[in-house]
N, C-alpha and C positions, 0 to 999 in steps of 0.2 A: 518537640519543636518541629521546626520545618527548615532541616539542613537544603536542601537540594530547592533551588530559585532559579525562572526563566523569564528569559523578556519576552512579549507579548509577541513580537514582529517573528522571535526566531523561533517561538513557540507555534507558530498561526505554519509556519514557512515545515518543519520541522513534520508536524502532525496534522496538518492537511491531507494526507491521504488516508487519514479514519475519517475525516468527515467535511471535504471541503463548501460541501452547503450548509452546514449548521456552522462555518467560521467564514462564509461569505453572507451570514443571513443576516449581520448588524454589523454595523460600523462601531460599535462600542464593541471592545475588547472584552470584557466582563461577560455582557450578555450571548457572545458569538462563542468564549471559552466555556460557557455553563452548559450553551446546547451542543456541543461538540462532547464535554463529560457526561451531560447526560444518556447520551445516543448511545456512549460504549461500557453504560453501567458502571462507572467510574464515580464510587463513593465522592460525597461531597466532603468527610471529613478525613478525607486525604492529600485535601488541596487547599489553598486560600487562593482567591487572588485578592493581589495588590491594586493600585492606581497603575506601576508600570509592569510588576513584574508577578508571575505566576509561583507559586511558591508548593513544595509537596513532602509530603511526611517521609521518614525514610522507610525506602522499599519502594514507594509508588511510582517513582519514576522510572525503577527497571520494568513494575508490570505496564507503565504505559510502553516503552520499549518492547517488549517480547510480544505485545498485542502488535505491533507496528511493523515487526519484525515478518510477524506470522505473515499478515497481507503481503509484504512486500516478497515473500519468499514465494508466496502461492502465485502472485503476477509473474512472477518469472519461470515456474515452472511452466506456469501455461504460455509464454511465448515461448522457451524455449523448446517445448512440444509442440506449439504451431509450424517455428522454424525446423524442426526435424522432420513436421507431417511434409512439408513443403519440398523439403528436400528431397526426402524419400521414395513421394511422390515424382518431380522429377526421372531420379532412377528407377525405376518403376516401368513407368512411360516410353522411358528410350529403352529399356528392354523388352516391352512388348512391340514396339513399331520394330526393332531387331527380329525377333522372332516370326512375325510378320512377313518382312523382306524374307527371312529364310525360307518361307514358304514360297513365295513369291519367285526363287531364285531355283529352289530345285525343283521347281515343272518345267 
């Protein structure tokens, strides 16, 4: 069967960051959830959809999770590698214009 059922709105809201242009490409929920499974190779008979609700075999819903997981783990390591380059950079900077002055200071 198909333990595990989502509604459309918190499914679209949820898993929009695997594919927010194949789930803004139709205004029918059906057609906008099938090219969002299909994008991430997401077997068709792992899933139904309903009239309102998204329905999926068990197990499938964790691999959509651990795919969604992945992304949202790799956006953060790369801000928070920007945020460190930024910083770093920063210090950096004020320790070369220091070393600078020091130059500056003992002539």
């Amino acid at each position: 069967g198909f333990p595990n059922r989502m509604l459309y709105p918190e499914f679209k809201q949820h898993y929009s960051f695997l594919g927010a242009e194949e789930l803004a490409s139709s205004e029918d929920n059906k057609t906008a959830c099938h090219a969002l499974m299909d994008k991430i190779d997401f077997s068709r008979d792992r899933y139904r959809l309903g009239h309102t609700l998204v329905f999926f075999r068990a197990g499938a819903l964790a691999f959509l999770e651990e795919i969604r997981d992945e992304l949202v783990l790799n956006f953060l390591r790369k801000m928070q590698g920007e945020i460190l380059k930024r910083l770093r950079t920063r210090v950096y900077e004020a320790k070369r214009d220091q070393r600078a002055l020091i130059n500056v200071a003992q002539r």
